[in-house]
N, C-alpha and C positions, 0 to 999 in steps of 0.2 A: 027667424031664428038668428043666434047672435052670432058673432065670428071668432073666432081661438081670439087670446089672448096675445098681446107683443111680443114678439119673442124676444128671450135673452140672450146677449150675446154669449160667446163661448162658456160663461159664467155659469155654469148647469150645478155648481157647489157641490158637484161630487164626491163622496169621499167613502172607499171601503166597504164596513158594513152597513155603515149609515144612510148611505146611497140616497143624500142629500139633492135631487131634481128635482131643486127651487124652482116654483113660480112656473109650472105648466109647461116647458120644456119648446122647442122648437116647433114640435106637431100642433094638430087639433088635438084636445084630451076628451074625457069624460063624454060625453054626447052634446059638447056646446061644437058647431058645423064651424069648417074652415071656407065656406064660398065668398067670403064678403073679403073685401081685402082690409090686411092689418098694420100695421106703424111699425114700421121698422126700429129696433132697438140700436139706440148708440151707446147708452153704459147703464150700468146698476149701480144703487147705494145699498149694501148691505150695514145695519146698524143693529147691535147688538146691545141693550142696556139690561145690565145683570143686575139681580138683588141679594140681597145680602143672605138669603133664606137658598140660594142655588138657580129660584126661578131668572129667567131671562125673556125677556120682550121684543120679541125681533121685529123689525119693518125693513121690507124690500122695497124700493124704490124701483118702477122698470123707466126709465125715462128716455123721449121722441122729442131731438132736437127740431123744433118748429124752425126752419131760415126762409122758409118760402108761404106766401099766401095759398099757394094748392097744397102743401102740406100741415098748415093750421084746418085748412076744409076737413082733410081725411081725417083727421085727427079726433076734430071736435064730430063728426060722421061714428067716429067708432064708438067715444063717448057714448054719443046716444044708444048705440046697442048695449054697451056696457052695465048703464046704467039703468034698461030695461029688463035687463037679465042679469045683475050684480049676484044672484041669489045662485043661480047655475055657477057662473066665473068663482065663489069662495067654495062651495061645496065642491070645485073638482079640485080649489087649491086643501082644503079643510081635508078632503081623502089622501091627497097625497102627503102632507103633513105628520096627520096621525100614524101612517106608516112609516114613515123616517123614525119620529121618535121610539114607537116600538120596536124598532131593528136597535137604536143607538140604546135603548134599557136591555135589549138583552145581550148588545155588546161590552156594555159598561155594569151589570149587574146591579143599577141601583133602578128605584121606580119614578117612571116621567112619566107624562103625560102632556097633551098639548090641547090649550084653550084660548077662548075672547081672542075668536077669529073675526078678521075687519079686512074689508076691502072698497077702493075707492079709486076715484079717478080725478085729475084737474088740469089747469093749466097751470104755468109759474113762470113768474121773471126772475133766474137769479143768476146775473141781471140778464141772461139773453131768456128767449123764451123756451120751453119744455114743456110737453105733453108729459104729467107724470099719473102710472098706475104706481097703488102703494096696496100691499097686502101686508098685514099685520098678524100675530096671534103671540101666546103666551106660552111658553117652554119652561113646564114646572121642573124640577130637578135637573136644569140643562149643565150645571157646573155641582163641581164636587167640595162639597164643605166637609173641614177635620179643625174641630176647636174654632177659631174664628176667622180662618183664612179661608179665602174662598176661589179658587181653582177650575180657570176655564180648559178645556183642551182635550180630555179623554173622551168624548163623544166623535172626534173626529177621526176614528179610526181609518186607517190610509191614507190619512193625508186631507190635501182642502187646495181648493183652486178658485184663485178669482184672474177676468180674465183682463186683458190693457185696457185699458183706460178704467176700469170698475175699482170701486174702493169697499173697503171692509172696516167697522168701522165697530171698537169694543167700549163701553163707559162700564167705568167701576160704579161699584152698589153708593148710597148717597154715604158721606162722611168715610169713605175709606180708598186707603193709597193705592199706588201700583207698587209689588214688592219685586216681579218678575216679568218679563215678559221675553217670549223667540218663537220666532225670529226675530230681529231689529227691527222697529215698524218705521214708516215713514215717517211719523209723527206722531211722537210723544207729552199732553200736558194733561195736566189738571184732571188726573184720573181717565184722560183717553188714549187711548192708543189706536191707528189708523194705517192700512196697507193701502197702495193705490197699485192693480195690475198692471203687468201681467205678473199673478207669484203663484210658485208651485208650492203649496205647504208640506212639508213633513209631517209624517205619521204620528199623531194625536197633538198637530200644530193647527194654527197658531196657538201658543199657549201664555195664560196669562195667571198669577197669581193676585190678588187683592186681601191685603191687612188692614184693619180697622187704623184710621188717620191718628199719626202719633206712638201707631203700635208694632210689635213685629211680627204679631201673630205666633202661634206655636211651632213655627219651622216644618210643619210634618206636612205641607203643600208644596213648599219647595221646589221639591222635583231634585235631579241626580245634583243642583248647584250644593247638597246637603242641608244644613242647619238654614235658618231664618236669622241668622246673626250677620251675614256675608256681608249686606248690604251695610250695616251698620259701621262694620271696619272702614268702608268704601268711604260714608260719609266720614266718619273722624279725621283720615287720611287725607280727601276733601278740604274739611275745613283746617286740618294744619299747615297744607298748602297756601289756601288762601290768607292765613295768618301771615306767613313770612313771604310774600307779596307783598301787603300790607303795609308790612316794616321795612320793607327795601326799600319802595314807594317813598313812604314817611322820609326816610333817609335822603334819597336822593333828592327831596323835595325841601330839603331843609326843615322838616317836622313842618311843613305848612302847605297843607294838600291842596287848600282851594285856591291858593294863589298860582299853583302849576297849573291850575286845571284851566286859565283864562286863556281865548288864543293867542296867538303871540302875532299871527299876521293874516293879511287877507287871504293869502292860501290856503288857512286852516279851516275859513270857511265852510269851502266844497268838501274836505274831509270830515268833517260835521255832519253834514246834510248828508253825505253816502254813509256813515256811520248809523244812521235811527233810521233809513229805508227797512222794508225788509226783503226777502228774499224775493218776493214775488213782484214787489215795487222795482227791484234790481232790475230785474228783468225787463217788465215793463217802459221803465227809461231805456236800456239800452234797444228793444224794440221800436221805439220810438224814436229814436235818434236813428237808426235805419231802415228810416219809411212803411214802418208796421211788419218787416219780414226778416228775418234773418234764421243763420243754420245752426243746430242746437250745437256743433262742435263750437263755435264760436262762441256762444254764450259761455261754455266752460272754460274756453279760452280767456274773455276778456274779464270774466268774473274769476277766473283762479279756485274754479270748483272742481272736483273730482268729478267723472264721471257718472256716479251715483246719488253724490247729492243732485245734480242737473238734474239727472233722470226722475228724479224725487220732485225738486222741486214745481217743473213742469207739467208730471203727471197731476200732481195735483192744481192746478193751474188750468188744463185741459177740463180735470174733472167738474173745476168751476165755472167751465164757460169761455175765460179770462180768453186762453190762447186757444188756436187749432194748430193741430201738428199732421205734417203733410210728407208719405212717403215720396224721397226725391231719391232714387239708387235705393245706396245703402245707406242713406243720411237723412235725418229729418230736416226738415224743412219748417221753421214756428212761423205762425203769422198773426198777429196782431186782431183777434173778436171784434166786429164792427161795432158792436155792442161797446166792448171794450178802451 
């Protein structure tokens, strides 16, 4: 007989009526037996890719940092029950499931349903190693469309929680922008938006709105920001900004931009090279230059970041693999992924 599933950490995606207990929960579920022992959970990838029609395509990632030879053993050990009984492990996730969405349609008064349920197991280098379980399935009607905007968020009635170190992870439908989105996620590009825990969501949060790329959509998804126009003042504003930049630039430069732009000495060098790092390269040098360890107030320190952004940018960093953060007090503690 095969053994429960990894558990997740605090991450149970709880929320309200929708009473979202992702991914089989702490316990044994369904009649799959808990006597075999199971991989401990060190973070979840929750990833949400919406389409344009309302459906969304979820995959959970549960994943078991491999650092030890005895624990690639247990690992690849569970595997095989897993993988002998995959058909038990989706049917208890495929029951809990279709009861979420049922509670979130008669929260939300529109019709959902959920399908092309998948489940699967592996190993992965990215780049240290990880035991990853992935369940998957389809969330017809999961966002609310009005004209052509497309609106994630009222399904989450009470709220939504992912837990530290877990990320949450939304893509716009193919060819369209982000018009909205709150709380402010860690990271915003190219039609994605990403939370990394620990975040308490607000009630019918995270929410995000999506206009066709170029467009503004009808306004009427919005939300309390009113009209669909908001954004668009923002840009004009924007770009008249960067206009008279521009021309003070030009001025000061003698109308000849590219000749200011040459360095002027060998100390301009190093400010070069710190200028095209990025955030997580910053880091990494300054870790390095401190024998792979240093205290995350220091990082804020020597990098001149907020509090917030640090905490952002390391979270996500951790969730890569990159760094491990180590309760020291009250302080973290970063240390440098051997892998790394």
């Amino acid at each position: 007989m095969a053994g429960s599933p990894p558990r997740l950490s605090r991450s149970t995606l709880a929320f309200g009526a929708v009473a979202l207990a992702v991914l089989l929960a702490a316990t044994a579920v369904g009649g799959v037996a808990a006597q075999e022992p199971q991989p401990e959970t060190d973070n979840t990838v929750t990833r949400i890719d919406v389409a344009a029609d309302g459906s969304a395509r979820w995959t959970v990632q549960i994943r078991t940092r491999l650092d030890t030879a005895e624990r690639v053993a247990e690992y690849e050990a569970f595997q095989t029950r897993f993988r002998n009984d995959s058909a038990q492990y989706l049917g208890v996730f495929r029951e809990r499931m279709d009861g979420v969405v049922a509670n979130a349609a008669n929260a939300t008064g529109r019709e959902m349903h959920a399908a092309d349920f998948a489940a699967s197991t592996s190993i992965q280098e990215v780049p240290r190693r990880w035991g990853v379980v992935t369940y998957e399935f389809t969330w017809v009607g999961f966002a609310r469309t009005t004209g052509d905007s497309v609106a994630v968020g009222d399904v989450f009635e009470g709220g939504f929680f992912i837990a530290a170190n877990d990320t949450l992870r939304i893509d716009a439908p193919a060819e369209y922008d982000i018009e909205a989105v709150a709380p402010d996620p860690a990271t915003r590009e190219d039609g994605v938006v990403s939370w990394t825990g620990r975040v308490d969501f607000a009630d019918r949060h995270p929410r995000v709105v999506f206009v066709p790329a170029g467009g503004a959509g009808d306004g009427t998804a919005a939300g309390p920001t009113g009209g669909g126009s908001w954004w668009l003042l923002l840009a004009v504003g924007a770009l008249a900004v960067a206009a008279a930049v521009a021309v003070a630039w030009s001025r000061r430069s003698g109308g000849n931009g590219a000749a200011s732009a040459e360095p002027s000495s060998e100390s301009g060098t190093a400010a070069d090279d710190t200028a095209v790092l990025t955030d997580e390269e910053r880091v990494r040098r300054l870790l390095e230059d401190n024998d792979g360890r240093v205290r995350q107030a220091t990082v804020a320190d020597e990098l001149d970041w907020s509090a917030s952004k640090t905490s952002r940018v390391i979270g996500d960093m951790v969730a890569e693999g990159t760094v491990e953060k180590l309760q020291l007090g009250r302080e973290n503690l970063l240390e440098l992924a051997e892998d790394g």
